[in-house]
C-alpha positions in Angstrom: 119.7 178.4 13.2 116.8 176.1 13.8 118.0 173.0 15.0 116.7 169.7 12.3 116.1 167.7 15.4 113.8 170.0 16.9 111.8 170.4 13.6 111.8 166.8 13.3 109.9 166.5 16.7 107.7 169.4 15.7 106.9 166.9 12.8 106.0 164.4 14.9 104.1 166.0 17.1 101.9 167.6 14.6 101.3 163.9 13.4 99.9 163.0 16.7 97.9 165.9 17.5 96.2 165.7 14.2 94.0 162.6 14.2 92.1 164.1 17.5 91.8 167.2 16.9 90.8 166.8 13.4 89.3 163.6 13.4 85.8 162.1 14.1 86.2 162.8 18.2 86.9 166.9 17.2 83.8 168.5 18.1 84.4 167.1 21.7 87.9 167.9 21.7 87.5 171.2 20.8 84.5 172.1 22.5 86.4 171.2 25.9 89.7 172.9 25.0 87.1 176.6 24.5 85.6 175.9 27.6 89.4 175.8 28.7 89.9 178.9 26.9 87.6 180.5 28.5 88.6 179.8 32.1 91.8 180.7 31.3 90.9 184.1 30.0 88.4 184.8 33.2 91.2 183.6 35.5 93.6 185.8 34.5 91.5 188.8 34.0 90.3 188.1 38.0 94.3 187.6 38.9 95.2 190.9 37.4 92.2 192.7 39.5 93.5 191.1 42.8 96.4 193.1 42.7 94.9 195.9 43.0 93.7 195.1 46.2 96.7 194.9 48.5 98.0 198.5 46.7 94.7 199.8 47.8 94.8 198.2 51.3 98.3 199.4 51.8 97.4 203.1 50.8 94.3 203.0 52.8 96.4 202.1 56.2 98.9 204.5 55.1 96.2 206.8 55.1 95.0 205.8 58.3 91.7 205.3 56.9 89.8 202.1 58.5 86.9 202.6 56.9 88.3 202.2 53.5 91.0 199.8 54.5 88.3 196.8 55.5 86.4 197.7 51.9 88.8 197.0 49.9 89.3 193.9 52.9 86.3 192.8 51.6 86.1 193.2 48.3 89.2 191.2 48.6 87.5 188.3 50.1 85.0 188.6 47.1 87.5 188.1 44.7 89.0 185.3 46.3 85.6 183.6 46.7 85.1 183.5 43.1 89.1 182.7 41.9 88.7 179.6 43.9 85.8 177.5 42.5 87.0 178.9 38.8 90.6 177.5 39.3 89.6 173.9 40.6 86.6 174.2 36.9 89.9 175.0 35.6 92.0 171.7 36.5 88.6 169.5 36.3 88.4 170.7 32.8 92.4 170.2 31.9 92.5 166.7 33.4 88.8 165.9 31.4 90.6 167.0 28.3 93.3 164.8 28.7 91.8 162.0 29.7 89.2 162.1 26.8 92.6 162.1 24.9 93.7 159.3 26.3 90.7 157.5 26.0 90.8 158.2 22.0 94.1 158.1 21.4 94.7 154.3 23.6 91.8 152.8 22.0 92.9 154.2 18.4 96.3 152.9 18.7 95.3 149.3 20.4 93.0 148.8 17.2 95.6 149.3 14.6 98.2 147.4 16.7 96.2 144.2 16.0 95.3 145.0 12.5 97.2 143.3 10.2 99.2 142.0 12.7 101.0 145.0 13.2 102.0 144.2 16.8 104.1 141.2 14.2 105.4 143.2 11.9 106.5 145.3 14.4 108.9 143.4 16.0 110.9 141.8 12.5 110.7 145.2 10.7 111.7 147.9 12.4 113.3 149.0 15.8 110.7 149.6 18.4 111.8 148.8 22.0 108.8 148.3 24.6 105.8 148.4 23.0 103.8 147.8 26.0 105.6 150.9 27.8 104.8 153.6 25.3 101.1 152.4 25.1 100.7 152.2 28.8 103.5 155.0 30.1 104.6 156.9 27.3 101.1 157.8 25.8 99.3 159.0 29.0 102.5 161.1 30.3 101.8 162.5 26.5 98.3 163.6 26.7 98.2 165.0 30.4 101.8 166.7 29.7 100.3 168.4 26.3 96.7 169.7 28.1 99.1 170.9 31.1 101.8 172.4 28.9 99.2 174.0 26.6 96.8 175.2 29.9 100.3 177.0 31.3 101.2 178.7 27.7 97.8 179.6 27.9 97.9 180.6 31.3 101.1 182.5 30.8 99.7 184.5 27.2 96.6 185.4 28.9 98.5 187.0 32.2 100.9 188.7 30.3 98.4 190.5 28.0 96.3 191.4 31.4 99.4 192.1 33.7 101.3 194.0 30.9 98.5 196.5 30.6 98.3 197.1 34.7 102.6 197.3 34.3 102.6 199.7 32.1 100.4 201.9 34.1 102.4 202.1 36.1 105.6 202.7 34.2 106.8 201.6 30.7 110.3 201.3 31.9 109.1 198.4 34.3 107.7 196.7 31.2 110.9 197.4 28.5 113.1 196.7 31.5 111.6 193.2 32.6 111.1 191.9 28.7 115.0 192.8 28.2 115.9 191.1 31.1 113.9 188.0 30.2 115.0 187.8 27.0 118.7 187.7 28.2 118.4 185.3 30.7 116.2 182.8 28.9 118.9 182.7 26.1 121.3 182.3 29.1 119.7 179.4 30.6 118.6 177.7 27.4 121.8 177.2 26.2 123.0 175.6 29.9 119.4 173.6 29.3 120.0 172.5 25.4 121.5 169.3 26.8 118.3 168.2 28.9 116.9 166.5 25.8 119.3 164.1 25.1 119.4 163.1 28.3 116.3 162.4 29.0 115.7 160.6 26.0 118.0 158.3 27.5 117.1 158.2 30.6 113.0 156.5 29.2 115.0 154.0 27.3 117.3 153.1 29.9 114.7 153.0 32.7 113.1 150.7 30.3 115.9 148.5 29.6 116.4 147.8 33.1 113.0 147.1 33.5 112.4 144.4 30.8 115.6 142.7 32.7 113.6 142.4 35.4 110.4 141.2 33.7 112.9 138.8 31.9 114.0 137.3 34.8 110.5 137.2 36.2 109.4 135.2 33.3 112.3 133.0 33.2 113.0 132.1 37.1 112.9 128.2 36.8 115.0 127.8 33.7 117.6 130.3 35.6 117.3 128.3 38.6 117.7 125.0 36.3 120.6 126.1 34.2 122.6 128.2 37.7 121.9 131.2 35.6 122.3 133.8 38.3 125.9 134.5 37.9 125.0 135.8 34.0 121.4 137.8 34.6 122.7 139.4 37.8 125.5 140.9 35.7 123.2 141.9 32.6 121.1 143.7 35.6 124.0 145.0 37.1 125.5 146.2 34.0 121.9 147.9 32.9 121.5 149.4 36.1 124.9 151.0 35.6 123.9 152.7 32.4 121.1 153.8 34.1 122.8 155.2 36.8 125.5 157.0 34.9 122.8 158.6 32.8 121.3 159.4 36.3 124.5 161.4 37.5 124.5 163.2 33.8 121.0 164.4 34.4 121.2 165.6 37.8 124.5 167.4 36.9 122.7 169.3 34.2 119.7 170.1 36.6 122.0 171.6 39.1 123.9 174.1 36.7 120.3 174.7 35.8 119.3 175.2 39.2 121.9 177.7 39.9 121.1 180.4 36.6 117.5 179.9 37.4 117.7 180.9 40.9 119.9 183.8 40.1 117.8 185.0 37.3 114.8 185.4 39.3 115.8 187.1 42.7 117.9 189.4 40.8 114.8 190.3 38.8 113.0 191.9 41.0 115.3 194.7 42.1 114.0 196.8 39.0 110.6 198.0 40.6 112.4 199.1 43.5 114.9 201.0 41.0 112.5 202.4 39.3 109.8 203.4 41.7 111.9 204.7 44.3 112.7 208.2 43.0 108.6 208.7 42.8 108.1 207.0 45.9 110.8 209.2 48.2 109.9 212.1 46.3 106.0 211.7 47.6 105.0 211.4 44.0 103.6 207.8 44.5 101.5 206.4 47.2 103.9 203.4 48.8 101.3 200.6 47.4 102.1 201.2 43.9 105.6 199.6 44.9 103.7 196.3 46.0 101.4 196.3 43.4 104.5 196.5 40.8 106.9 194.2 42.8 103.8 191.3 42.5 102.7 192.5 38.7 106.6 192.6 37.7 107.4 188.9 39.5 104.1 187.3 37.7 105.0 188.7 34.3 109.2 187.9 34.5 107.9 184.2 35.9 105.3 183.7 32.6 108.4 185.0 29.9 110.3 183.0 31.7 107.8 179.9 31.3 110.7 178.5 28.8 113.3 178.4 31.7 110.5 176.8 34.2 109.2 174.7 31.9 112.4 173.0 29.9 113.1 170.3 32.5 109.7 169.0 31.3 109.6 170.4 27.8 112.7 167.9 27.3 110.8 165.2 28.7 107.4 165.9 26.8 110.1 166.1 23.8 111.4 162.3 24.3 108.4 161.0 25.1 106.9 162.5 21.0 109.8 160.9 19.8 109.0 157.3 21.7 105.2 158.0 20.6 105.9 158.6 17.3 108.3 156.1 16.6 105.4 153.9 17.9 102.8 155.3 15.7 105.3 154.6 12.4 105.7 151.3 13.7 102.4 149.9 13.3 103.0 150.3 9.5 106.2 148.1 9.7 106.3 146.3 7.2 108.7 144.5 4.8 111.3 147.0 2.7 110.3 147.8 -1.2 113.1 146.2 -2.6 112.2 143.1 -0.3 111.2 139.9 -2.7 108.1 138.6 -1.5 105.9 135.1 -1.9 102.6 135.6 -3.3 99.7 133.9 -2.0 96.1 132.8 -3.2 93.5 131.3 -1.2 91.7 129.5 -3.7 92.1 125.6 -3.6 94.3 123.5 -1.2 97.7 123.4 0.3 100.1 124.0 -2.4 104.0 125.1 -3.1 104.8 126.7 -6.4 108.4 127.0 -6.0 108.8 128.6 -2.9 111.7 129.9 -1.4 111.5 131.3 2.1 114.2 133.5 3.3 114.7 135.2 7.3 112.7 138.6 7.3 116.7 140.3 7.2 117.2 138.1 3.7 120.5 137.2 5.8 119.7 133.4 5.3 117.9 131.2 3.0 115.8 128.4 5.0 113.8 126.9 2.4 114.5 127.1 -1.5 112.3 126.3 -4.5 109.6 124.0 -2.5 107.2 122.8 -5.2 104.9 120.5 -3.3 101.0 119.6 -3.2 99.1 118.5 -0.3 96.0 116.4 -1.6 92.8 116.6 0.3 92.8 114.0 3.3 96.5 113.6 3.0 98.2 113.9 6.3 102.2 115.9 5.9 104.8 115.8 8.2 107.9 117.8 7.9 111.0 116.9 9.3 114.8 117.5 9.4 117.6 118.8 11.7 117.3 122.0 13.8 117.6 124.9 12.1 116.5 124.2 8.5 113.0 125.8 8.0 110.2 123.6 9.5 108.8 126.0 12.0 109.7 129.3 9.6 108.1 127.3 6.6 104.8 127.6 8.4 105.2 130.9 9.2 105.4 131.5 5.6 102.0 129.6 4.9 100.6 131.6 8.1 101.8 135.0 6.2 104.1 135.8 8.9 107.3 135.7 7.6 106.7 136.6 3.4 110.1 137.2 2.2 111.1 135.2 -0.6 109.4 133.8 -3.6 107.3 132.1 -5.7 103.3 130.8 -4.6 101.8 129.5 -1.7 97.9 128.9 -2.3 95.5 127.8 1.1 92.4 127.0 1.1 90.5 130.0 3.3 92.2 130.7 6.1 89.1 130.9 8.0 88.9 127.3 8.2 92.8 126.6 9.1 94.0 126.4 12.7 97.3 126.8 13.9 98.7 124.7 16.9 102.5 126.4 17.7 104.8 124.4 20.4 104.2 127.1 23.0 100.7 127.3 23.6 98.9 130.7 24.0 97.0 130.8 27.4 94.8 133.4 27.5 93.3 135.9 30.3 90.1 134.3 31.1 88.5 131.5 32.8 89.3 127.4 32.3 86.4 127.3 30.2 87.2 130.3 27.4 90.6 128.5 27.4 89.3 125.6 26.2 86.7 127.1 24.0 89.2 129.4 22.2 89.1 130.8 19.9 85.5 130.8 19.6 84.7 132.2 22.7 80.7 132.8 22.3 80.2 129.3 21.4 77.5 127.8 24.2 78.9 124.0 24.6 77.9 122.4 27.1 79.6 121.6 30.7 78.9 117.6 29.9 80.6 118.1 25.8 83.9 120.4 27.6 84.7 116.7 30.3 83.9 114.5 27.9 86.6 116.4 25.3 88.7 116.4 28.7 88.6 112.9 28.7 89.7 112.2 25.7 93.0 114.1 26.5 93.5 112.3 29.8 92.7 115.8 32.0 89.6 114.5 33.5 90.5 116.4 36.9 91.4 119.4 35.7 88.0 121.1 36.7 88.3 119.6 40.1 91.5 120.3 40.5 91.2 124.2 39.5 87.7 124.6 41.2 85.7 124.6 38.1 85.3 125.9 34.4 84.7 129.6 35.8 87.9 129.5 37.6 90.0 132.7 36.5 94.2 131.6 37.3 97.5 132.6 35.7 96.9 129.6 33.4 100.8 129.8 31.8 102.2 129.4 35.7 99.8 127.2 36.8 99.5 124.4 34.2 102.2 122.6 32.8 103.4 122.8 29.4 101.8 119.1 28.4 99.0 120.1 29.7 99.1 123.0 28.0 99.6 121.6 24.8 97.0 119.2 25.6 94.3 122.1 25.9 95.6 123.1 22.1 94.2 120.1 21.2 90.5 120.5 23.3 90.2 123.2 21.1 91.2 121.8 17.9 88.7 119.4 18.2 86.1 121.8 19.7 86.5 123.8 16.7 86.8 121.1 14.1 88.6 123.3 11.5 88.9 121.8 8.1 92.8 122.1 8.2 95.0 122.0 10.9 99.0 122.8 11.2 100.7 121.7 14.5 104.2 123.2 15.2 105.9 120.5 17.2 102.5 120.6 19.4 102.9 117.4 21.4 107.0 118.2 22.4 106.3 118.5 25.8 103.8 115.4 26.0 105.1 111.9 27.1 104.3 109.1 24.5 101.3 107.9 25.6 99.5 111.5 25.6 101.1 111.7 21.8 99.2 108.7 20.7 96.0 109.6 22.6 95.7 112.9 20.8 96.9 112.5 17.5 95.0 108.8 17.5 92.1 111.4 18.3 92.8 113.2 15.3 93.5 111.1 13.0 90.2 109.6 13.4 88.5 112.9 12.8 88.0 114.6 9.7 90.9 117.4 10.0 93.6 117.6 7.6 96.8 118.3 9.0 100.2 119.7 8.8 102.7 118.5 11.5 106.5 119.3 12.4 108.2 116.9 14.5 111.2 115.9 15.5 110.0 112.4 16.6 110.1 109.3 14.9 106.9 107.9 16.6 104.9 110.9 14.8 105.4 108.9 11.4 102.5 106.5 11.9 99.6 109.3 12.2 100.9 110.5 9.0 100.6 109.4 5.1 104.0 111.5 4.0 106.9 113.1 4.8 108.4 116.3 4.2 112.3 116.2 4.7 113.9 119.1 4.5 118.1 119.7 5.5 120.3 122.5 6.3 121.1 123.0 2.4 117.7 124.1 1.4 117.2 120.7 -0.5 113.9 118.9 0.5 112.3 115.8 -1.2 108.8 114.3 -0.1 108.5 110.3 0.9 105.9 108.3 1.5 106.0 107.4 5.4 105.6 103.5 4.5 109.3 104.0 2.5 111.0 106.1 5.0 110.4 103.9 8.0 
């Protein structure tokens, strides 16, 4: 009975093969695989010819015939002249393939990971584990193991259909005898082998597990270091490397149970040409070379029908890594459930709350409910109340992050609104595309980037970095003021119309609050701000308060101080 799981993978691997080979890249992709084709064919034609040559070698020196003998000698060297530059054409053009695949497939998949912020969506609404793994890891093993599995079927059709016809010269019973005895030992082995999957399956996630551990840690060493945190990560490592290594001891198990069949089945195998042969042979009615002609055409052909048995160790892996892939590929349409309510929005006019309810992505928890609030052009918001009650998730909602719930949020265009969130995002680039982002063609000047610098009292950050060109792990090397403080060099670089800060001076000491937000309160931004901080109130004309019950009411800042 055919196994669902197994036609489930078949599913999905027809779902990633697809978009290549029958999309806009096809011509190239199959005009390689038939040049493949092709080599395969001529290889295996030229393979089946050579082994003529040691029978007629063989016969000649049994014949005592030099003359003959150092013929066939060199039409031996012939053939082996031209098998060699064909076979490394061969494995250039199986590696091209797959790297054109690659190539396509990377580049197809990074571009809808960051449309409509799928890479987002991904995370809240469904359960893909190690994104960056499967695009980096998972997705070349894929390609190179599907050209090399594909070139070896290939490989193996070919040589049977070539080798089959020079076995059966021979004798038909050599052919009937090795199919039956492939046929029972590949249903021997595969059912010693049907466990491999699983395991390996496991074996990727668990690998990766242990590995985002590590990364965690990596990320997190001073906080560890701050909070005595060893005692508690050195156990969640310890406990993932455990998995891991149990899962290790499975597989290898499994492996050497396979080992021993495998082993078995194929020096067994080639007793029959001897079993066969010999009457003829003893009985002068064969030259002795036929034997080592058959013994080499019989091993070839009970090696390629046993390609299932050779090939299942990495069959099972190729089969874990379409499931990762796939998984992947249905990720990047993540997106809420149908049943899930959702706000509507409209960007046409400014800020506004039509009784707006935001709940968690899960719809587990209610943050904000029925929010019916205007912002009027020029006024400047800020939203406050205890931990936990929907400041930071309320913008979410107007940034169209987190949509679940109800009622209206209308924004002016988008295009014009800029987001400031408490951790800063530090780009890969130089000191000046940090501060020019997210416009990074814009052409300002080195005098307009110190002057801006000034302003947010980082003067000697240039200096101190070696200059604007200066390429450095900016997360690591800059604190997370000054961080926070280049947020705000490119706020005012990019003078968007509105501006929403997520608690975007946490990290700054007083007197870099007021400098910044004095900065911006003279400009002509709107803004948004959350803040925990009483000193915030005084850049702003009203407040926002929101609590833990989903109430909120709106002051103006001169009555709430």
């Amino acid at each position: 009975m055919f196994d669902k799981e197994r036609f489930t993978t078949l599913k999905q691997l027809w779902s990633i093969l697809k978009p290549y080979w029958n999309g806009e890249k096809k011509s190239e992709a199959w005009r390689l695989l038939s040049v493949v084709i092709l080599f395969l064919i001529t290889f295996s034609i030229i393979n089946a010819f050579k082994t003529f040559i040691p029978k007629w070698m063989i016969n000649a020196l049994a014949a005592h015939n030099g003359k003959l003998f150092y013929q066939f000698l060199l039409l031996g060297v012939v053939g082996l002249s031209i098998s060699i530059p064909l076979e490394a054409l061969l494995h250039y053009f199986i590696d091209k393939l797959g790297v054109c695949w690659r190539r396509w497939f990377n580049m197809n998949l990074l571009i809808r990971y960051f449309q409509n912020k799928a890479y987002y969506n991904m995370g809240l609404y469904s359960d893909v584990d190690n994104p960056d793994q499967r695009l980096a890891e998972d997705l070349n093993d894929f390609t190179q193991s599907s050209v090399q599995l594909f070139a070896r079927i290939g490989t193996s059709v070919f040589t049977l259909i070539t080798f089959s016809g020079v076995l059966w010269s021979i004798s038909p019973w050599l052919v009937l005898s090795v199919i039956f005895y492939a046929t029972v030992g590949n249903f021997v082995i595969v059912m010693i082998m049907r466990f491999l999957v699983k395991v390996n399956f496991l074996n990727i996630r668990y690998q990766a597990d242990y590995r985002y551990n590590l990364v965690h840690v990596r990320d997190n060493i001073e906080s560890i270091a701050f909070y005595k945190g060893e005692n508690h990560e050195g156990s969640l490592l310890r406990r993932s490397f455990h998995i891991l290594i149990e899962n290790f001891f499975r597989l290898i198990k499994i492996k050497r149970n396979i080992m021993f069949a495998s082993k078995a089945y194929l020096l067994f195998g080639v007793i029959f040409p001897y079993i066969i042969l010999a009457p003829r042979i003893l009985s002068g009615q064969a030259p002795i070379g036929l034997l080592v002609q058959a013994i080499e055409v019989f091993s070839v052909i009970l090696i390629d029908l046993s390609i299932i048995i050779e090939q299942f160790p990495d069959i099972s892996t190729y089969a874990a890594k379409i499931q990762r892939l796939a998984k992947f590929v249905t990720g990047l349409e993540a997106k809420p459930a149908e049943t899930t309510p959702l706000i509507s929005y409209n960007q046409d006019g400014e800020f506004s709350f039509k009784n707006v309810t935001v709940e968690t992505p899960d719809l587990k928890k209610t943050l904000v409910k029925n929010l019916d609030l205007a912002i009027k052009p020029g006024v400047k918001l800020i939203i406050r109340g205890p931990s936990g009650c929907g400041k930071s998730s309320l913008l979410r909602a107007v940034a169209g992050l987190w949509c679940a719930g109800k009622g209206e949020i209308i924004t002016p265009d988008m295009q014009g609104v800029m987001f400031l969130p408490q951790r800063p995002y530090m780009l890969l680039g130089s000191l000046r595309e940090q501060l020019i982002y997210p416009n990074l063609a814009s052409d300002i000047s080195k005098e307009e980037l110190y002057n801006i610098l000034h302003e947010v009292n980082l003067t000697d950050l240039p200096k101190r970095v070696g200059g604007f060109d200066t390429v450095l792990k900016w997360a690591d090397v800059l604190s997370l003021g000054e961080q926070q403080r280049i947020m705000f060099v490119r706020l005012f670089l990019n003078n968007p119309k509105y501006a929403i800060l997520d608690e975007s001076t946490s990290a700054l000491d007083e007197d870099n609050e007021v400098i910044v937000y004095s900065k911006l309160q003279q400009s002509n931004i709107s803004y948004v701000s959350v803040g925990h901080r009483s000193s915030l109130l005084k850049f702003h004309d009203q407040e926002l308060l929101l609590d833990l019950e989903h109430g909120w009411r709106v002051l103006p800042v001169a009555k709430s101080l």
